[in-house]
Backbone as CSV, one residue per row, in Angstrom:
resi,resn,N_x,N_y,N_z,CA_x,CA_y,CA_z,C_x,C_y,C_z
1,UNK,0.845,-1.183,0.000,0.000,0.000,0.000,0.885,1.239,0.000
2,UNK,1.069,2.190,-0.927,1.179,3.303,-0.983,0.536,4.269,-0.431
3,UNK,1.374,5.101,0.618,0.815,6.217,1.249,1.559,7.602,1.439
4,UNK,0.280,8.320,1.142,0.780,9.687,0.653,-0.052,10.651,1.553
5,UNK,1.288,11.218,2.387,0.354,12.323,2.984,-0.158,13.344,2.436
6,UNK,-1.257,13.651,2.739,-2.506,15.087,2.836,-1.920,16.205,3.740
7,UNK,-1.096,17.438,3.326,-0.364,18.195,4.328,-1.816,19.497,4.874
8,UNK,-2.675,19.704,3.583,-3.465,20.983,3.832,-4.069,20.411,5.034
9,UNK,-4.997,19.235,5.241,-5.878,19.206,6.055,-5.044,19.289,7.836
10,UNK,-3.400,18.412,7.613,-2.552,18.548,8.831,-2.552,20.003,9.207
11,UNK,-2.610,20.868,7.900,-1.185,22.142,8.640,-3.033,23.063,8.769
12,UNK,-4.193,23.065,8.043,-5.268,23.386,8.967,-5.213,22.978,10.358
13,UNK,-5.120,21.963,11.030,-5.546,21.047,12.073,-4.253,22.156,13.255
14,UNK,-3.061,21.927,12.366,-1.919,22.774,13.608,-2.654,24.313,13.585
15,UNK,-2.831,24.972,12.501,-3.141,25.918,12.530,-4.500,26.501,13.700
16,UNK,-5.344,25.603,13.909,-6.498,25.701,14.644,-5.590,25.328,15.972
17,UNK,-4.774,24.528,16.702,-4.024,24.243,17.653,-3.835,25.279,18.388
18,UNK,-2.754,26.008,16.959,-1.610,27.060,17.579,-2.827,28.391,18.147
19,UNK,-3.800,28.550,17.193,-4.412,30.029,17.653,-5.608,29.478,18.798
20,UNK,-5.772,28.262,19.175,-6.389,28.120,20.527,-4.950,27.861,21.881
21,UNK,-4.136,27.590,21.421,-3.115,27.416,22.666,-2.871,29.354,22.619
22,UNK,-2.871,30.035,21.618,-2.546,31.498,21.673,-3.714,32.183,22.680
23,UNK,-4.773,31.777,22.386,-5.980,32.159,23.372,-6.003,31.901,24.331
24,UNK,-6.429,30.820,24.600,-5.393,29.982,26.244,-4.791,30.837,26.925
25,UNK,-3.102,31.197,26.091,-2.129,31.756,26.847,-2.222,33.230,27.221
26,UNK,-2.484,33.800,26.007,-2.993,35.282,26.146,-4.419,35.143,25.815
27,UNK,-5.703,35.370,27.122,-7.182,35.908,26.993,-7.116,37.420,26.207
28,UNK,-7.833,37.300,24.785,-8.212,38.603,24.204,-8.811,39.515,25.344
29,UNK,-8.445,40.711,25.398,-9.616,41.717,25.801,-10.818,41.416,24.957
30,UNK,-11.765,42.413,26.156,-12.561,42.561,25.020,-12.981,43.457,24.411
31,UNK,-12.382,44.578,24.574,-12.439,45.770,23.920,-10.774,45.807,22.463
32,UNK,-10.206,44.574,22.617,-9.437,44.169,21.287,-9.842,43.833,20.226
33,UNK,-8.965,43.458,19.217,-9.499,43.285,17.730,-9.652,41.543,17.377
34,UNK,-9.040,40.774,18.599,-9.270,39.520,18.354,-10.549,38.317,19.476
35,UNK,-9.993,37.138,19.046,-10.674,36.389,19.984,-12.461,35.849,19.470
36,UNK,-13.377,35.369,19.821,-14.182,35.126,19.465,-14.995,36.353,19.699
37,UNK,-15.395,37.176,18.678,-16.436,38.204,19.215,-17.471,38.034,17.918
38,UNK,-18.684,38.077,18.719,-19.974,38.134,18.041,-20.858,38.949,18.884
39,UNK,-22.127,39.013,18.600,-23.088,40.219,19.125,-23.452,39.397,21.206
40,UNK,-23.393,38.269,20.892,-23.723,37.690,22.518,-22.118,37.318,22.958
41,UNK,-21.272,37.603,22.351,-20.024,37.415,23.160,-19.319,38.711,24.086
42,UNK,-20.348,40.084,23.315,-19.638,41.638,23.660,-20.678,41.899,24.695
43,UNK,-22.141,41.058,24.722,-22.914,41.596,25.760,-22.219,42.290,27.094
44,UNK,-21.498,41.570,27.683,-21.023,41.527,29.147,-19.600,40.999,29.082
45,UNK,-19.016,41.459,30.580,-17.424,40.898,30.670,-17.650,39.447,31.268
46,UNK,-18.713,38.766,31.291,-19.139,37.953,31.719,-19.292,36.580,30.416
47,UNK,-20.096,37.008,29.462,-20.513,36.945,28.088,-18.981,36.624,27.466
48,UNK,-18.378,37.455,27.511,-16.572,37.608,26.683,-15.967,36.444,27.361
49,UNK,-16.050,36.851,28.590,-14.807,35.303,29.411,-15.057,33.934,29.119
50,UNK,-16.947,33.425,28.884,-17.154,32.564,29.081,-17.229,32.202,27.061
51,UNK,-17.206,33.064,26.505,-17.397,32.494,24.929,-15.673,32.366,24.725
52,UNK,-15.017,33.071,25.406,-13.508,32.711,24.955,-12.955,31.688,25.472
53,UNK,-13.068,31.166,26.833,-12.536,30.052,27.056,-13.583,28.824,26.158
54,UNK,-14.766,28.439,26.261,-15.583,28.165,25.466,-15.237,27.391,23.896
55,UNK,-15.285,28.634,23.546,-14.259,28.722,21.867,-13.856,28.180,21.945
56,UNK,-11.901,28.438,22.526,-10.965,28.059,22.149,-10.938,26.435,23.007
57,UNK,-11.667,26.021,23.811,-11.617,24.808,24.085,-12.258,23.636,23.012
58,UNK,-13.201,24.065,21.918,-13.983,24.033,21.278,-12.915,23.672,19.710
59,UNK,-11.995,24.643,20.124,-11.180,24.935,18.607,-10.026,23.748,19.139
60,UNK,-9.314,23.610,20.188,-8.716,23.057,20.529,-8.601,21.748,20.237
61,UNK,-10.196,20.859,20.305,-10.457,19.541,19.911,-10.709,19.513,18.384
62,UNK,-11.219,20.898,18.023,-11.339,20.989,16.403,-10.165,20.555,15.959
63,UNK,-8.930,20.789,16.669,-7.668,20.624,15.750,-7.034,19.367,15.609
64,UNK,-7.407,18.581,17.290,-6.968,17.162,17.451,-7.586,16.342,16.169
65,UNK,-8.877,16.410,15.909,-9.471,15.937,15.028,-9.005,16.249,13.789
66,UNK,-8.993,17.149,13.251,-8.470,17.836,11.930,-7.160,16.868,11.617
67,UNK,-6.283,17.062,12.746,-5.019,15.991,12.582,-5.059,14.648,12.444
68,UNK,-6.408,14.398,13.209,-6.393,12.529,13.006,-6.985,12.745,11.978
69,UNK,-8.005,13.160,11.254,-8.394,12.911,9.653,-7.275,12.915,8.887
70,UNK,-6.438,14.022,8.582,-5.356,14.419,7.699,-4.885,12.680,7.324
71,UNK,-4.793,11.852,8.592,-4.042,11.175,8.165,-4.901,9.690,8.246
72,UNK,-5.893,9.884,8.175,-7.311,8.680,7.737,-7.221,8.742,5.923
73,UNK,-7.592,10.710,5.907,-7.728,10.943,4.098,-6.430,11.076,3.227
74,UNK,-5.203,10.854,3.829,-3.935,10.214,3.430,-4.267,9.307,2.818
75,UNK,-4.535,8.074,3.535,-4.426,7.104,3.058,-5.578,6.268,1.959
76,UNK,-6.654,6.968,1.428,-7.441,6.911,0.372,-7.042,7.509,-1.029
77,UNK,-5.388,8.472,-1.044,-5.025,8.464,-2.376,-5.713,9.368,-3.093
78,UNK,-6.484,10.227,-2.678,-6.588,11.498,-3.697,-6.696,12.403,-4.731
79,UNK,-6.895,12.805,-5.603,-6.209,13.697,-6.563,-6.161,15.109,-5.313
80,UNK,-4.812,15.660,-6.428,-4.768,17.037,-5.556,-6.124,17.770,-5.527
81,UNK,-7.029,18.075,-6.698,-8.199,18.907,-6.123,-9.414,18.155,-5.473
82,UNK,-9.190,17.006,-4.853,-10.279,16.170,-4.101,-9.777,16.780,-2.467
83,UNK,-8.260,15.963,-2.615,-7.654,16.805,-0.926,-8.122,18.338,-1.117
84,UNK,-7.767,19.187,-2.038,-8.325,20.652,-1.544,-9.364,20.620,-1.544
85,UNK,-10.442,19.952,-2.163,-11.867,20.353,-1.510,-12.274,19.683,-0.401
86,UNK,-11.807,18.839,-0.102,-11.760,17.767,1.424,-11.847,19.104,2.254
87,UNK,-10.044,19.684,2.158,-9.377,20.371,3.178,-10.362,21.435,3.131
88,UNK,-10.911,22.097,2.209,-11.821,23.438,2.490,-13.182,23.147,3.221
89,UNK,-13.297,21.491,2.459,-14.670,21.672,3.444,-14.739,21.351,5.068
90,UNK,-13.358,20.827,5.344,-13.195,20.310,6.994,-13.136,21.448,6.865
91,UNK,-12.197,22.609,6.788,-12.418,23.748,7.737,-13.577,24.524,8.168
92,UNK,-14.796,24.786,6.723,-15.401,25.353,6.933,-16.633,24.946,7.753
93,UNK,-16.135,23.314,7.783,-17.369,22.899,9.031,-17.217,22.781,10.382
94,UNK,-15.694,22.872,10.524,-15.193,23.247,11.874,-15.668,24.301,12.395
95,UNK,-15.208,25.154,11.399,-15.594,26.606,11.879,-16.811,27.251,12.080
96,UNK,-17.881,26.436,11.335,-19.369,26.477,11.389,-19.507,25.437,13.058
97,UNK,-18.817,24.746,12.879,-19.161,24.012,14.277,-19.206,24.884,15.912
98,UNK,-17.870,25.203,15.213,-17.506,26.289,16.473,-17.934,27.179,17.129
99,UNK,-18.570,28.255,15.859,-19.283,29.161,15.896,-20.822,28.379,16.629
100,UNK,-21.314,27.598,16.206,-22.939,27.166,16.293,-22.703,26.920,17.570
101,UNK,-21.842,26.091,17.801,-21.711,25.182,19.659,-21.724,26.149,20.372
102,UNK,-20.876,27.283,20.584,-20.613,28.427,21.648,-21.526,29.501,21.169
103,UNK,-22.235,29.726,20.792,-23.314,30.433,20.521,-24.423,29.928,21.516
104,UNK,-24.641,28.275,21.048,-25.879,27.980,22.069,-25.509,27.712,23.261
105,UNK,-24.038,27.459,23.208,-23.528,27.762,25.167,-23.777,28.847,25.628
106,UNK,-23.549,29.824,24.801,-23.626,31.343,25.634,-25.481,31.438,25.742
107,UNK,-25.730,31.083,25.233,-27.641,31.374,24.934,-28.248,30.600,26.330
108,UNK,-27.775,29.189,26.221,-27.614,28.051,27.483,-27.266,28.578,29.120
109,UNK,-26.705,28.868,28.936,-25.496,29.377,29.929,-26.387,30.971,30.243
110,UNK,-26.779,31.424,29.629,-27.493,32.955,30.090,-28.578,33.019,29.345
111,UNK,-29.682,31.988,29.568,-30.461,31.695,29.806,-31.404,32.623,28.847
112,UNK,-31.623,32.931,27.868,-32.189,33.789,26.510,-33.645,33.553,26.039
């Protein structure tokens, strides 16, 4: 069996890692330009703390996963524009994931 790694869907997967261990380490303000902000994340300093740890715990497992696929859809052999549409569509459902989950935590969580 020939196997050929899939690097986009890996270096997505680190990429989601590195900017939740960055959140983690440094908490955005919330009067900054980063971090998870949406209209129920700016409500309150209450609202901000709990969608950012939230998030990035959220993004954190997004990435573990992202990495174990990379190397599941390795090994099915590919053409290059099958892996890039693979790789675009894991991200964009991560990121739809992310967004949807901590949305209804914050809604959950403060009771709407």
């Amino acid at each position: 069996m020939n196997y050929t790694f899939t690097p986009l869907i890996f270096i997505i997967g680190i990429s989601y890692f590195l900017s939740s261990l960055i959140q983690y380490s440094f908490p955005p303000k919330i009067e900054g330009k980063r971090g998870y902000r949406t209209k129920n994340s700016l409500k309150s300093q209450e609202h901000w703390v709990f969608s950012q740890k939230y998030s990035t715990n959220l993004t954190m497992i997004s990435a573990f996963c992202l990495i174990i696929i990379s190397f599941v859809v390795s090994s099915f052999h590919f053409s290059d524009n099958v892996d890039l549409i693979i790789s675009l569509v894991l991200f964009v459902l991560f990121f739809v994931f992310i967004r949807l989950k901590t949305e209804k935590a914050i809604k959950d969580r403060f009771d709407y």
